[in-house]
C-alpha positions as CSV (number, residue, x, y, z in Angstrom):
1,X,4.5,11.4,-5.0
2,X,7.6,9.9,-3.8
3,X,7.4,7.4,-1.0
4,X,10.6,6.5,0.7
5,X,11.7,2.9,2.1
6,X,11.2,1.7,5.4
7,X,13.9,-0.4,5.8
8,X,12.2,-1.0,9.5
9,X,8.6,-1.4,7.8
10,X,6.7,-4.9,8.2
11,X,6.9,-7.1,5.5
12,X,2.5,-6.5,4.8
13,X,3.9,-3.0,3.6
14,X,5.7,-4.6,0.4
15,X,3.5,-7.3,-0.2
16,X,0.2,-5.6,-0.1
17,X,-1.4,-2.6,-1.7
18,X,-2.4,0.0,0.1
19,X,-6.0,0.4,-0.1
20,X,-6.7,3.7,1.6
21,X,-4.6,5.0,-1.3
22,X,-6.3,8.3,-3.0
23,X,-4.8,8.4,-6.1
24,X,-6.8,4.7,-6.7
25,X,-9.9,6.5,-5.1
26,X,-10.3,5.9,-2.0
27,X,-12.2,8.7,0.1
28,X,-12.3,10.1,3.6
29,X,-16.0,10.3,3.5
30,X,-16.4,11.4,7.3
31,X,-14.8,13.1,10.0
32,X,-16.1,14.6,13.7
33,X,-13.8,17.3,13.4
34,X,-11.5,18.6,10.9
35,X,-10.9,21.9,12.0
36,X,-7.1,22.1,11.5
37,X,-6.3,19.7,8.8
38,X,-8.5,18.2,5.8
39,X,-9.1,14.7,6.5
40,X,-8.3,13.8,2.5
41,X,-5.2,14.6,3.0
42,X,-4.3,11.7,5.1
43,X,-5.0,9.5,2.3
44,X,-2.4,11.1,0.2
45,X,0.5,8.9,-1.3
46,X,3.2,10.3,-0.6
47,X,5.1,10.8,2.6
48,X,3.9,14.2,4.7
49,X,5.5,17.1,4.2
50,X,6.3,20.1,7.5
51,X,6.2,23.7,6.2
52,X,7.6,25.2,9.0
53,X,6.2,29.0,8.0
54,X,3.1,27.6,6.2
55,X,-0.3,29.2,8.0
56,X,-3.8,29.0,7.2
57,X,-7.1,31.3,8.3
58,X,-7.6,28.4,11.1
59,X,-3.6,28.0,12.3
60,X,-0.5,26.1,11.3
61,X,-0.6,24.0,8.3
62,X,-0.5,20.3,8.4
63,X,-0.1,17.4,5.9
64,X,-2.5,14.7,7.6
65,X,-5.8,15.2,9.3
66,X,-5.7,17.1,12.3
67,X,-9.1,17.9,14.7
68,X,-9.1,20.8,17.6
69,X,-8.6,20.6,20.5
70,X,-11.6,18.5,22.1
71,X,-13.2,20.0,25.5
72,X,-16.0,18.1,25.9
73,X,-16.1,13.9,26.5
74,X,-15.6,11.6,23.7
75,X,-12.9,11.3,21.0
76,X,-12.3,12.2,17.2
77,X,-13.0,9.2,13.9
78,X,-12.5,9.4,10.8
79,X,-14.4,7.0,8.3
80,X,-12.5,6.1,5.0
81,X,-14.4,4.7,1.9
82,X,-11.2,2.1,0.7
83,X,-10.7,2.5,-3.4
84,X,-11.8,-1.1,-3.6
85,X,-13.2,-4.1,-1.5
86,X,-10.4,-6.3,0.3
87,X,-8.9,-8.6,2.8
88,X,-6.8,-5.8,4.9
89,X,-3.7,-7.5,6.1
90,X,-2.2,-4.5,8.5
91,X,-2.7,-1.0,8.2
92,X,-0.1,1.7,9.1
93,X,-1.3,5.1,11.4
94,X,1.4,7.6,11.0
95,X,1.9,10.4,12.7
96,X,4.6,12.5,10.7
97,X,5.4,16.1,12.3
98,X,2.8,15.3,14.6
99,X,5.2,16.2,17.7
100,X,2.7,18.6,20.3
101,X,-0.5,17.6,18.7
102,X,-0.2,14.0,17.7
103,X,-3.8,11.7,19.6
104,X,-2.0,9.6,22.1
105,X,-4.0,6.1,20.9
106,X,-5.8,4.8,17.9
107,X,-8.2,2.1,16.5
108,X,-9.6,0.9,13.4
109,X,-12.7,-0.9,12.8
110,X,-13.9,-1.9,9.2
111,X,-17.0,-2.4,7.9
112,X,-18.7,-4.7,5.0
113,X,-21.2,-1.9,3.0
114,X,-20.9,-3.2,-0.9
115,X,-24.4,-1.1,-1.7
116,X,-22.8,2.6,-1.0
117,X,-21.4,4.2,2.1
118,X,-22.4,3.0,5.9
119,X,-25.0,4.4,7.7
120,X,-26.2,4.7,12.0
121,X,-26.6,0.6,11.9
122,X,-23.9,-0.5,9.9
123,X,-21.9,-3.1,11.8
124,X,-18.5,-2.5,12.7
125,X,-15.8,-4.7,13.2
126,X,-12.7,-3.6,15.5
127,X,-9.7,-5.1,13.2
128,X,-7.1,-2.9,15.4
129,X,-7.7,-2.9,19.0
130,X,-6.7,0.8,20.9
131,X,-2.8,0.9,20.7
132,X,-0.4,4.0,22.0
133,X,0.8,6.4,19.4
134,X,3.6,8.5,19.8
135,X,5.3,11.5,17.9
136,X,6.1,11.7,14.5
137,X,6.3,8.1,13.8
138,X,5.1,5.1,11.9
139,X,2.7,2.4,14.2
140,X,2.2,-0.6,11.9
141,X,-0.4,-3.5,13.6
142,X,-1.3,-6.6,11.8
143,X,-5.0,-7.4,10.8
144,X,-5.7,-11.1,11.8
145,X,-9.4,-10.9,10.2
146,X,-10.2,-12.9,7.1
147,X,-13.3,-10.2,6.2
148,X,-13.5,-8.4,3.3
149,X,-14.2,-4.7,3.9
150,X,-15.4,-1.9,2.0
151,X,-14.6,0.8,4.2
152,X,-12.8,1.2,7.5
153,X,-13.3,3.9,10.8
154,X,-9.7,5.5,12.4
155,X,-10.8,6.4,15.9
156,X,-8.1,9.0,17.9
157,X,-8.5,9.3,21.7
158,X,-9.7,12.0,22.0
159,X,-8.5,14.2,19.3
160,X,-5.3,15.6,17.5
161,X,-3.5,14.8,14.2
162,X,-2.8,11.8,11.8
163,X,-0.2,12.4,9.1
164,X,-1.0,9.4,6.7
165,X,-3.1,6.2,7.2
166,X,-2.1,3.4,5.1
167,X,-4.5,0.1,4.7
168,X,-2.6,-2.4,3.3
169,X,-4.1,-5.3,1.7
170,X,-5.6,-7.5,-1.5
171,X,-8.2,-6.1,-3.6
172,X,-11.2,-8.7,-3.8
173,X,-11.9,-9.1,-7.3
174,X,-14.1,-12.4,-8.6
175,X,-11.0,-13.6,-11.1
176,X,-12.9,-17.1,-11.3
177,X,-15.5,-15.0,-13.0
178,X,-13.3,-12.8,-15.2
179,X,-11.1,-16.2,-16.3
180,X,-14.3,-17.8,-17.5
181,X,-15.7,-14.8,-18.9
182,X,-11.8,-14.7,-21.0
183,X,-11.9,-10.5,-19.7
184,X,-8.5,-9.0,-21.0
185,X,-7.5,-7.3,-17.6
186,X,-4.1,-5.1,-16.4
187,X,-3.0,-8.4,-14.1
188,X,-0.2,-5.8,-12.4
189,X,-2.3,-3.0,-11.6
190,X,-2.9,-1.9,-7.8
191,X,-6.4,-1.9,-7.8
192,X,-6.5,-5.8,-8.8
193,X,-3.8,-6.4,-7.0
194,X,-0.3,-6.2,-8.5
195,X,2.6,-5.3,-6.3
196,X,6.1,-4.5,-6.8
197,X,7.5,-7.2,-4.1
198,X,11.4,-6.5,-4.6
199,X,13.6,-3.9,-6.7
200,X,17.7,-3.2,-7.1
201,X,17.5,0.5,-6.8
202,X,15.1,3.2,-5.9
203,X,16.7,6.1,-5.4
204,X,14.3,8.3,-7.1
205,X,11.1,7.1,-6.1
206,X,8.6,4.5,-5.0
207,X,8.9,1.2,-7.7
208,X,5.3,0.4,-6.9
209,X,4.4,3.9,-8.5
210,X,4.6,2.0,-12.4
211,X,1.3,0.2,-11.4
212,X,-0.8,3.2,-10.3
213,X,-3.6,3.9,-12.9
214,X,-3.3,6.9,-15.2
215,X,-0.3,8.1,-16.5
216,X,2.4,9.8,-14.3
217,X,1.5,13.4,-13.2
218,X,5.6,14.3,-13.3
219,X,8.7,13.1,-13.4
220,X,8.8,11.7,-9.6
221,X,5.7,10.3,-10.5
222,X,7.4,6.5,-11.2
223,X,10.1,4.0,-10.5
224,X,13.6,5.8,-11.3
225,X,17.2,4.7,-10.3
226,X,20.6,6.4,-9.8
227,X,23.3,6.5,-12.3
228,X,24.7,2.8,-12.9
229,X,28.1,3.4,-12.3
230,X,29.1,-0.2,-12.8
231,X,28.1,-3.8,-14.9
232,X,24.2,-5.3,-15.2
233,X,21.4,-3.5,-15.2
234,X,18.8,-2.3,-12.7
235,X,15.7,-4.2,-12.3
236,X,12.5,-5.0,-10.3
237,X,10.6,-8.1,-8.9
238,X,6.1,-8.0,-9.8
239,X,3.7,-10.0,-8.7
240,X,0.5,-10.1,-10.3
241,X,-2.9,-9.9,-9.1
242,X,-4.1,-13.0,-10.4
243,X,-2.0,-15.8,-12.3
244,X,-2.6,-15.1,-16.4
245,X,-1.7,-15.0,-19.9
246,X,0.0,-12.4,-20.9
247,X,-1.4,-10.4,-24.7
248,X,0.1,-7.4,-24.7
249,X,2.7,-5.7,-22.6
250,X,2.5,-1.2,-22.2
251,X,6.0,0.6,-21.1
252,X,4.9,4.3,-21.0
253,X,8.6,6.6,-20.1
254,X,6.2,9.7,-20.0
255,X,8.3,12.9,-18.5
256,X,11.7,10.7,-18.6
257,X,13.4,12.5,-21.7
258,X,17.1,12.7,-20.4
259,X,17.1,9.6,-17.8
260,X,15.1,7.1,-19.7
261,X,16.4,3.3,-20.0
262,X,18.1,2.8,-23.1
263,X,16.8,-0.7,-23.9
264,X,13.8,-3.1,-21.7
265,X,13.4,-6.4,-21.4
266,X,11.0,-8.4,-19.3
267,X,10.9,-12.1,-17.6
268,X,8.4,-14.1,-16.0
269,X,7.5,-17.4,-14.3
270,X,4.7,-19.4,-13.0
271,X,6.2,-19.2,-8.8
272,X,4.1,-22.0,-6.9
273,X,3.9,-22.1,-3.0
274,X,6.1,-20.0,-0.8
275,X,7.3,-16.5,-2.1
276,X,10.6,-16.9,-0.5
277,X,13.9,-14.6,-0.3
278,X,15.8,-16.9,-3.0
279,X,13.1,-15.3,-5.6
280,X,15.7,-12.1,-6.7
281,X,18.1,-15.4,-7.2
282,X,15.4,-17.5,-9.2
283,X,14.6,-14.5,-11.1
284,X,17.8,-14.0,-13.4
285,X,16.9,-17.6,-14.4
286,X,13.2,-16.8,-15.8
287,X,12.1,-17.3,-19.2
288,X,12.1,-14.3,-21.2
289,X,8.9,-13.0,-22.1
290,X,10.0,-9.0,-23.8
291,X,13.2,-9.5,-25.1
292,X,16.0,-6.5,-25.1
293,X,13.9,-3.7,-26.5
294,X,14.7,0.2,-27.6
295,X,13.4,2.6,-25.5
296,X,12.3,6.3,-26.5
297,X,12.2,9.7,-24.2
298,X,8.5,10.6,-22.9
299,X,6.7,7.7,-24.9
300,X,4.2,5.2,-24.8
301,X,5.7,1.8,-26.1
302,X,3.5,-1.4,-26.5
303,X,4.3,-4.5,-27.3
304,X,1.3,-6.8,-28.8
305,X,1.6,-10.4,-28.6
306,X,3.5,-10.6,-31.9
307,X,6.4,-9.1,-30.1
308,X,6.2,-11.6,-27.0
309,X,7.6,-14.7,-26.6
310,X,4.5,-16.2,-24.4
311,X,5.1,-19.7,-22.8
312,X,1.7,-20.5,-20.9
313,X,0.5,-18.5,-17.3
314,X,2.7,-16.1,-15.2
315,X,2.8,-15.3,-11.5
316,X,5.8,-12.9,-11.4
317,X,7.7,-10.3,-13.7
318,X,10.9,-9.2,-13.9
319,X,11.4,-6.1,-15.2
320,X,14.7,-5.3,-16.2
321,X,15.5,-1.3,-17.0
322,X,19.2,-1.5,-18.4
323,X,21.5,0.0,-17.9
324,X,19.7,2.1,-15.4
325,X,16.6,5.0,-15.2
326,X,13.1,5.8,-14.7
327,X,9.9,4.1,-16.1
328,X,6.7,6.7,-15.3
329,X,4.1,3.1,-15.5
330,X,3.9,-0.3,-17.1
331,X,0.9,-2.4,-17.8
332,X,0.4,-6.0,-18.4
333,X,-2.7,-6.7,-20.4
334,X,-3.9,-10.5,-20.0
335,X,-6.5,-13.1,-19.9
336,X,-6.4,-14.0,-15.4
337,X,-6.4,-18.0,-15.1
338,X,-7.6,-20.6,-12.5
339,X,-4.9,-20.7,-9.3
């Protein structure tokens, strides 16, 4: 489930979550053709894998969704049912070990369908115009549209293979609602929004992975760093959903039993305005929320508010894993307040 860092990657990719992400539920409800390759698989989250020897009944194994070859007019879609409602901010169509068989363009168009899945008259909304694709690479195109969608339609011209397509945006959730009701929420989970917006280390694995629902199917399941060969401590940088209150905080170090930190402690702030690049900086400076606390191998630790030194609504966490090692998912449980 490892997802490695695209240093080249625009900055929506960091910021947002991906809502075409399967393991939060979304669906590849529909394709014209998948002859060659399951269209699920495209929603995957981790990066595509080439098998070089790997066969099936209909031809070479691919990690993505791959159509025949078309002989007739038209072109290949795919429609995706997105894990939750949201403002998509740019999407990503990779082609990954796509080289002879990758679709030579691609658009999206997203549609509004709250009541259940589109049908013949839904309206559809092109949010990325045709653009070129190439082989085996990553083609990342803003959204500009302030719509919130519910599901969204890959069109390929006029057929091939799509490794991974990646929908990057914010979950629409009513928070006004669920701060007046006074619901205790996960303000850092994906599916309401949280994202891991900046990290010190992650050799092991994708940091955002500690705010995917469930707990973590394996050890590369999570955030986990290299050996800390020197002073300080690893860390990483959350921001939530929603601004809240924070009741209760859940570090679970399930299949870490040789590499798990020794000791946790966590910080937060209330960040106004402009998310800017001085926030690593600001964070060392944030008021402790979990102080220094002993971690155990494989374990689910939670902290109620007894143990947490609360001072008023948070925007951001920092999450510091010291000296160094792997956290499988963290939850912060909360009351969401007004912006």
């Amino acid at each position: 489930m490892s997802h490695t860092e695209n240093h080249d990657a625009p900055e929506f990719t960091r910021r947002f979550v991906n809502l075409a992400d399967e393991r939060l539920g979304a669906e590849a409800i529909f394709a014209t053709d998948d002859f060659f390759a399951d269209k699920q698989r495209m929603l995957q989250s981790g990066d595509a894998i080439f098998y070089p020897d790997r066969y099936d009944d209909n031809g070479k194994w691919m990690d993505g969704w791959e159509s025949r070859r078309k002989r007739v007019e038209g072109h290949d879609y795919c429609v995706v049912r997105l894990a939750t409602s949201g403002r998509i901010h740019g999407v990503d169509i990779d082609t990954s070990h796509f080289t002879g068989n990758f679709p030579p363009a691609g658009s999206l168009e997203g549609c509004y369908c709250p009541a259940g899945d589109p049908g013949d008259d839904a309206t559809w909304t092109e949010i990325v115009a045709p653009m070129g694709l190439g082989a085996s690479a990553h083609h990342y195109a803003d959204v500009t549209s302030d719509a919130i969608y519910t599901h969204v339609r890959l069109h390929i011209y006029p057929d091939g293979g799509v490794a991974r397509l990646r929908v990057y945006g914010r979950p629409n959730r009513d928070w006004t609602d669920m701060a007046a009701r006074g619901e205790q929420v996960d303000l850092a989970s994906m599916i309401n929004g949280g994202v891991v917006v900046g990290w010190s280390d992650s050799h092991y694995g994708n940091p955002n992975a500690i705010l995917s629902p469930g707990r973590g199917v394996n050890m590369g399941d999570g955030w986990e760093t290299r050996r800390r060969r020197e002073p300080g401590n690893e860390w990483l940088i959350i921001e939530l959903g929603n601004p809240g209150e924070i009741e209760k905080i859940i570090v679970d170090t399930c299949h870490f039993k040789g590499n798990y930190p020794d000791r946790v402690s966590i910080q937060g702030a209330y960040v106004d305005g402009e998310k800017d690049k001085s926030l690593t900086a600001r964070s060392m400076f944030w008021s402790t929320i979990l102080p220094e606390s002993k971690m155990q191998a494989d374990h689910i630790h939670e902290f109620d508010a007894s143990a947490l030194t609360i001072s008023g609504p948070v925007t951001h966490l920092r999450v510091n894993s010291i000296p160094d090692g792997g956290i499988s998912r963290l939850r912060i449980l909360g009351k969401p307040t007004s912006k």
